[in-house]
C-alpha positions as CSV (number, residue, x, y, z in Angstrom):
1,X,0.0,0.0,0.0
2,X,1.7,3.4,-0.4
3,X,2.3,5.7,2.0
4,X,1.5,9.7,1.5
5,X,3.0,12.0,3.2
6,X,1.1,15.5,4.7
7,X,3.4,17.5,5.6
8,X,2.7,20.2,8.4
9,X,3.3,23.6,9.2
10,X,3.2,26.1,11.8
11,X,-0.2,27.4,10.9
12,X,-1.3,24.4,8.6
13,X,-5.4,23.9,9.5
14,X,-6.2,21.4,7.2
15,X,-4.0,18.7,7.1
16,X,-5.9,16.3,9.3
17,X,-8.9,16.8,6.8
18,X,-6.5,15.6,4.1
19,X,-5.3,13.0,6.1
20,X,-9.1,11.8,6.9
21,X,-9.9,11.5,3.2
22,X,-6.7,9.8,2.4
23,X,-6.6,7.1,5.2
24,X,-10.9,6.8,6.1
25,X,-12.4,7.5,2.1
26,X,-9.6,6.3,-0.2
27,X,-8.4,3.7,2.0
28,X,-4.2,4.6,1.7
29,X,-1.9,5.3,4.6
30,X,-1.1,9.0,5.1
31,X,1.0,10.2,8.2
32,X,1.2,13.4,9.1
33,X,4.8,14.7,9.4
34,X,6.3,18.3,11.0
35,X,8.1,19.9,8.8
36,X,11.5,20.6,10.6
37,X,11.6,16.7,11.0
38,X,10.1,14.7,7.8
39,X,11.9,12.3,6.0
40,X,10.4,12.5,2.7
41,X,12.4,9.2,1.4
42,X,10.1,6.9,2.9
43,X,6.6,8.1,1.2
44,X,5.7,7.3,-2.0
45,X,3.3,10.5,-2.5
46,X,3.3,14.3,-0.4
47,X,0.7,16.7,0.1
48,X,1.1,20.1,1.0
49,X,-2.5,21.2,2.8
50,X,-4.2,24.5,3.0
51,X,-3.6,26.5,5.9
52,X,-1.6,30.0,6.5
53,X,1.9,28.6,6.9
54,X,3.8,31.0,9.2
55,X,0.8,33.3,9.2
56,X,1.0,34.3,5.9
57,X,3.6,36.9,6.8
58,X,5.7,38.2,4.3
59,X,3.7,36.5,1.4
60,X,1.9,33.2,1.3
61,X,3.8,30.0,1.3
62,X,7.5,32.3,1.6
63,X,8.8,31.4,5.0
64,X,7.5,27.7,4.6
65,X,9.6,27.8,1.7
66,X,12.7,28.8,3.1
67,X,12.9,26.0,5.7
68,X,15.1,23.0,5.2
69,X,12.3,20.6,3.8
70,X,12.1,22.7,0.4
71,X,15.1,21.0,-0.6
72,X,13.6,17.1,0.3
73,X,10.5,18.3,-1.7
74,X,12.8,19.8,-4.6
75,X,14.5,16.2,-4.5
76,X,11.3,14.3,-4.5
77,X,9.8,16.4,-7.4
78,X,12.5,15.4,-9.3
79,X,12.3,12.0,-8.6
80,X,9.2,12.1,-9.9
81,X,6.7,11.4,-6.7
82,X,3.4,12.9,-7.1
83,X,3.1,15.9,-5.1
84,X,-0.2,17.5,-4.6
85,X,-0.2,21.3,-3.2
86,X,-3.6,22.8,-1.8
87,X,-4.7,26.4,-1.4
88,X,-1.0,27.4,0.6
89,X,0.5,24.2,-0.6
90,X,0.0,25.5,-4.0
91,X,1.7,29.0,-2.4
92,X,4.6,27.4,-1.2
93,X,5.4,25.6,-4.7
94,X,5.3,28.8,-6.2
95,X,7.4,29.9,-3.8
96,X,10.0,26.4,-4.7
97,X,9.7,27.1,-7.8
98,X,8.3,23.9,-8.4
99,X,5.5,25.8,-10.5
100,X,6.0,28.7,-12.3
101,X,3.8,31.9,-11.5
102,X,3.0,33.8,-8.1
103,X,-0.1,33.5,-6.1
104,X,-0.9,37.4,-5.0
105,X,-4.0,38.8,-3.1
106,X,-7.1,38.8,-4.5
107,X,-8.2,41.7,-7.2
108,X,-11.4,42.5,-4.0
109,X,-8.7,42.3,-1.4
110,X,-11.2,40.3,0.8
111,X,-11.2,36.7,2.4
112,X,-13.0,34.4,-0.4
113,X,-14.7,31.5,1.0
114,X,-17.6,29.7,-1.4
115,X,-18.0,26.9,-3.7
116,X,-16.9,27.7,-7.2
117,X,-17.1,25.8,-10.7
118,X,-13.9,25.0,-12.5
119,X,-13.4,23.4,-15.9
120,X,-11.1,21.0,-16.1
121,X,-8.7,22.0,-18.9
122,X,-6.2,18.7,-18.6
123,X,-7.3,15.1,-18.4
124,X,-3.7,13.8,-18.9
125,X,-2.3,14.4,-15.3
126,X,-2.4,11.5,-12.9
127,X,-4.5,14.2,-11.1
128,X,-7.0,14.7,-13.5
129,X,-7.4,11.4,-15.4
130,X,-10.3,10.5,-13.7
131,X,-12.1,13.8,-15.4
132,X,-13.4,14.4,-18.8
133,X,-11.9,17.2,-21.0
134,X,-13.9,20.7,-20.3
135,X,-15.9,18.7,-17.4
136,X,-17.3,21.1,-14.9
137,X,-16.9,20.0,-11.0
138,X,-17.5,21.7,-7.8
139,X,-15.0,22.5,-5.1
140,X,-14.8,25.0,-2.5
141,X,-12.2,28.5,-2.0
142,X,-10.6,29.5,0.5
143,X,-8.0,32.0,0.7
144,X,-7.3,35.9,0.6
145,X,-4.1,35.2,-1.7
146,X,-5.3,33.2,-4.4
147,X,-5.0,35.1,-7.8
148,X,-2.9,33.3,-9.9
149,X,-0.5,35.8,-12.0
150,X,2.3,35.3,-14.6
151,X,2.7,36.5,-18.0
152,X,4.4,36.0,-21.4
153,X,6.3,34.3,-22.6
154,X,5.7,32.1,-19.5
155,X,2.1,32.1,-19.5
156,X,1.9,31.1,-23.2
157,X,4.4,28.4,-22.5
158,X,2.2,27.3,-20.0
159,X,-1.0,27.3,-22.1
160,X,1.0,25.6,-24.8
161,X,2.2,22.5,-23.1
162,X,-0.8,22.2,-21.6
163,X,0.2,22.3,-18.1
164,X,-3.3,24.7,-16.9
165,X,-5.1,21.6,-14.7
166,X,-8.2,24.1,-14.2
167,X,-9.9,27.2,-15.1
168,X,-12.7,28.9,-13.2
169,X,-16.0,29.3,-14.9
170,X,-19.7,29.3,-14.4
171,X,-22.0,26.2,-14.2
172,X,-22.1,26.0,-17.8
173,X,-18.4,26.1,-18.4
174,X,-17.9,29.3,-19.6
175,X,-14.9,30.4,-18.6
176,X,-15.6,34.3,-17.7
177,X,-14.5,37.5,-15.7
178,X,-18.0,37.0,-13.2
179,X,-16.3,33.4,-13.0
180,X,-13.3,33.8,-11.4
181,X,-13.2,35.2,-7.9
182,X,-9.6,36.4,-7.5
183,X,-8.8,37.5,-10.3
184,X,-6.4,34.9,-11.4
185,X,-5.1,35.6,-14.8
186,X,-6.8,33.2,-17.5
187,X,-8.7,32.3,-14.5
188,X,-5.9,29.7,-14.0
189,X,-6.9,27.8,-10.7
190,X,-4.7,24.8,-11.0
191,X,-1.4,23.8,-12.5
192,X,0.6,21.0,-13.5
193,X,4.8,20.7,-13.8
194,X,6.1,20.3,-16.6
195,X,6.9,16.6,-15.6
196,X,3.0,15.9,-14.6
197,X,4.3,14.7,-11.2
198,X,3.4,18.3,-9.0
199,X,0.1,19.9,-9.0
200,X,-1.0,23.1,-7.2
201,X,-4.3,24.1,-6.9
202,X,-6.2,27.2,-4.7
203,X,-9.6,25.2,-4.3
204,X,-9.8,22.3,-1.8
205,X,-10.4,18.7,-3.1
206,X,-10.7,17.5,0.3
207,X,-13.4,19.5,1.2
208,X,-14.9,18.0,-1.3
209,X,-14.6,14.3,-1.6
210,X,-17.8,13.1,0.9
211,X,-21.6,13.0,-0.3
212,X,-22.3,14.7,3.4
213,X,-19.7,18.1,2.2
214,X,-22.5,18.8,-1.1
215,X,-19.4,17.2,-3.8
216,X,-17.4,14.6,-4.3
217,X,-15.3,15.7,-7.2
218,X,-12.7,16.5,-4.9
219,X,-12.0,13.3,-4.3
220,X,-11.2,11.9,-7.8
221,X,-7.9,14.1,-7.4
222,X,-6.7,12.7,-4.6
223,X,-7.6,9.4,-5.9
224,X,-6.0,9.4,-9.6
225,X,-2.4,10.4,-7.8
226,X,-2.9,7.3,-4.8
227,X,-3.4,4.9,-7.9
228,X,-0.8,6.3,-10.0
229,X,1.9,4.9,-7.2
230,X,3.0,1.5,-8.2
């Protein structure tokens, strides 16, 4: 059975929700590891939770970055483990560098927290295999620094080699300006590595992966990267 590791940070809040849908819905082993003290060597997958690591000070995801266990997840994305970032997990790969962009504050510099649409825009990701191309799914927001910025010739590069996981939109799939509640450029709400192997993403699958929490689509992310271990 493989083992995921979620990793925790001062200020992490939802990594024992991550761990629940991991261990008590999927039905894989996920242990939850401090930061100054995980051995990354022994999982076979890592997740990076929501939360406000470090309080958000200084930016989102930038002190969490600067401690010692960037470098083990550096190593481990290049290994090629599936690494799944969430809300300030997605943050702090920015932050790695392990995706390319910045997560800034929202364009209505307010606390967004709401269920949202997003179109999935890659089905080829061990992520988002379980999808169908342009399928809309429901997951919920939470964050004050959310919106997704970058620009040319990276954000072309981006679009090109197909590495945008999800795009906000309406019901319908109509990927708009009343869709996207940060402000994220393209309305980009999820992204993939170049390798396919790291994904970071502002809305939370876990929160949405149990009939009782109004969606399960959440859980068909966290499920395509468990079965992808071998």
């Amino acid at each position: 059975m493989p083992k995921i590791s979620v990793i925790q940070f001062p200020g992490s809040n939802c990594d024992r929700d991550t761990k629940h849908v991991i261990e008590d819905v999927i039905g894989c082993r996920a242990d939850l590891n401090w930061y100054e003290s995980a051995d990354l060597s022994n999982y076979d997958g890592i997740v990076l939770p929501g939360g406000f690591s470090y309080g958000d000070y200084l930016r989102a995801g930038a002190i969490a970055a600067q401690t010692k266990i960037g470098n083990s997840l550096k190593r481990a994305a290049r290994e090629g483990k599936p690494i799944l970032g969430i809300c300030n997990g997605f943050q702090i790969l920015t932050e790695l560098g392990l995706l390319k962009g910045a997560l800034t504050t929202n364009s209505y510099p307010k606390f967004r927290c709401e269920h949202v649409y997003l179109k999935v825009n890659n089905t080829e990701s061990i992520f988002t295999r379980k999808f169908d191309k342009n399928e809309v799914i429901n997951l919920p927001i939470a964050h004050k620094e959310g919106r997704y910025y970058n620009q040319d010739p990276e954000l072309s590069e981006l679009k090109n080699s197909n590495q945008i996981a999800f795009k906000y939109s309406n019901k319908e799939g109509e990927v708009t300006k009343a869709s996207n509640p940060n402000g994220s450029c393209e309305n980009i709400a999820g992204l993939i590595n170049e390798k396919g192997n790291v994904l970071g993403m502002m809305p939370h699958p876990e929160r949405a992966s149990e009939d009782i929490l109004g969606s399960t689509d959440g859980k068909k992310i966290l499920k395509g990267m468990i079965e992808s271990i071998n």
